[in-house]
C-alpha positions in Angstrom: -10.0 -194.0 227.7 -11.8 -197.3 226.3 -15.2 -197.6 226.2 -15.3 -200.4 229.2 -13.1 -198.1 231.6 -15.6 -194.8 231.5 -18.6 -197.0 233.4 -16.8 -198.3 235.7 -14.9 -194.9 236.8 -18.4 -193.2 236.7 -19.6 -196.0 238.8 -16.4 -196.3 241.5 -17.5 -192.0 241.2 -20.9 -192.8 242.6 -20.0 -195.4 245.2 -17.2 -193.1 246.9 -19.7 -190.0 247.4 -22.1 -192.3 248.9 -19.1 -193.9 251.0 -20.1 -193.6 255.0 -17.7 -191.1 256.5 -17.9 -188.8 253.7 -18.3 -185.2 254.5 -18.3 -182.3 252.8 -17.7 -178.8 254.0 -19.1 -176.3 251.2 -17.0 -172.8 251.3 -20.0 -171.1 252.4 -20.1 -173.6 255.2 -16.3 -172.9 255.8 -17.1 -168.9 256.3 -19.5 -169.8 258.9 -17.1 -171.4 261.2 -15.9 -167.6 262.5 -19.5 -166.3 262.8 -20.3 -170.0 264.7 -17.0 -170.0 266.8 -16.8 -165.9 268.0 -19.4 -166.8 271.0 -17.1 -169.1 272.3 -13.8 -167.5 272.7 -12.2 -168.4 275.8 -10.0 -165.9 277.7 -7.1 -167.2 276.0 -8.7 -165.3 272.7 -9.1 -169.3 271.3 -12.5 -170.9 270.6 -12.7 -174.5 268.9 -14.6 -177.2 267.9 -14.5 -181.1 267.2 -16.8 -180.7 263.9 -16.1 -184.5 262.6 -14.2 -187.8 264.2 -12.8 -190.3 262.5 -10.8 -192.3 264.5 -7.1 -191.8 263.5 -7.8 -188.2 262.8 -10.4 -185.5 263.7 -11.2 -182.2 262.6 -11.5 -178.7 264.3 -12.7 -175.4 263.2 -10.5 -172.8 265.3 -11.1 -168.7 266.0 -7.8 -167.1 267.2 -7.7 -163.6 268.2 -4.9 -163.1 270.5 -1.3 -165.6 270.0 -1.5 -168.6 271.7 0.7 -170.8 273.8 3.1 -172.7 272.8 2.0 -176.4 271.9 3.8 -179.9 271.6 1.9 -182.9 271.0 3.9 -186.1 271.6 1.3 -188.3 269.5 -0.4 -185.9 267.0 0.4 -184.2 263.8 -1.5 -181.5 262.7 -2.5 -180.1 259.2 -4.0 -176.1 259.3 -6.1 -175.0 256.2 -6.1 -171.4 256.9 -9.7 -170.1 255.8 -9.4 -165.8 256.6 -7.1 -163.7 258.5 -3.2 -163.7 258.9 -0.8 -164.9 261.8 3.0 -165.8 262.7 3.5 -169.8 262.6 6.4 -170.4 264.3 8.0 -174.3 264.0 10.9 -176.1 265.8 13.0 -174.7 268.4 12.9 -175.6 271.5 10.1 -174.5 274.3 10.3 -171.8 277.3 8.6 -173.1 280.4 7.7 -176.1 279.0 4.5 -178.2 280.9 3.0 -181.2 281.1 -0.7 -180.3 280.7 -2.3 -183.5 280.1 -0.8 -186.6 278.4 1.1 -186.5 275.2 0.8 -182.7 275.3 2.9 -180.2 276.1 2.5 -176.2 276.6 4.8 -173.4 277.1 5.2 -169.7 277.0 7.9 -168.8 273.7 9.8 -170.9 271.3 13.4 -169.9 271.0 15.1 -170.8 268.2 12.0 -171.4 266.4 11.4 -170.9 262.5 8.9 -167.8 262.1 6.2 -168.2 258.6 3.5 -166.0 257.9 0.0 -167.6 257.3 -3.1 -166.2 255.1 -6.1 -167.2 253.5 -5.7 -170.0 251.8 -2.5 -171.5 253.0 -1.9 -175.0 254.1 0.9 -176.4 256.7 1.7 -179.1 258.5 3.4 -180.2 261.9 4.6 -182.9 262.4 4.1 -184.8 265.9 6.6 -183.7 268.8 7.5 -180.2 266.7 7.0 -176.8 268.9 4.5 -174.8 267.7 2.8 -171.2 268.4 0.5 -169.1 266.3 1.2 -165.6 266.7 -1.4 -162.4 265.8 -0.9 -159.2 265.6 -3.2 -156.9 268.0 -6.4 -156.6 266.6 -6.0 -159.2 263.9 -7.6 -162.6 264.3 -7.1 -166.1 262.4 -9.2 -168.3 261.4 -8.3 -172.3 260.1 -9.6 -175.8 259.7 -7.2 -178.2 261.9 -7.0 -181.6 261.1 -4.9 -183.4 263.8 -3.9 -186.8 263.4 -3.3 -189.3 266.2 -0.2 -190.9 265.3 
């Protein structure tokens, strides 16, 4: 690296953290989402929360202790950073008792024909808009994973 290029990295460096819309979630701040989120679980053994916005994408920090429905979003693509715990993603396929819950989204009660993956700490996936998904748990067992969804 030349002389003149190590400024002006260390300077493009120093502009970018102080960027507005830069956040940073430290990873003791990341194993404080379940302790935060437990309160809130819903009867559906869910509780989540919008923790930043921006626009074209958002981010929410997610508690799952029972499987959950089925979901389809018609404009949104998702990306799950799996933080502690395990689960059953399962992909594709096509939806039992599919509904219309709101616009753009769509819940049901199985996939069949669906692709099954396990999920752990540390794993990352994505799902792309208008794909069937379903997080499955063992009893007992709980997940817990940073969601960025992305409004396509």
């Amino acid at each position: 690296m030349s002389k003149l290029a190590l400024p002006f990295l260390v300077a493009t460096l120093a502009v970018a953290a102080d960027a507005p819309g830069v956040v940073h979630w430290s990873a003791a701040a990341m194993k404080d989402f379940r302790a935060h989120l437990a309160p809130k679980l819903d009867a559906q053994h869910i509780a989540t929360e919008r923790i930043a916005d921006f626009g074209k994408y958002y981010f929410l920090s997610v508690l799952r202790t029972g499987s959950g429905q089925v979901e389809l979003h018609e404009n949104d693509a998702d990306i799950f950073f799996v933080q502690s715990g395990a689960g059953t993603l399962i992909t594709g396929g096509s939806i039992v008792d599919a509904k219309t819950t709101q616009p753009h989204e769509v819940r049901g009660t199985a996939i069949k024909g669906g692709k099954e993956m396990h999920l752990a700490a540390g794993d990352v996936v994505t799902i792309p808009a208008k794909t069937p998904h379903q997080v499955k748990l063992d009893a007992g067992k709980e997940i817990v994973y940073l969601a960025v969804k992305i409004v396509e």
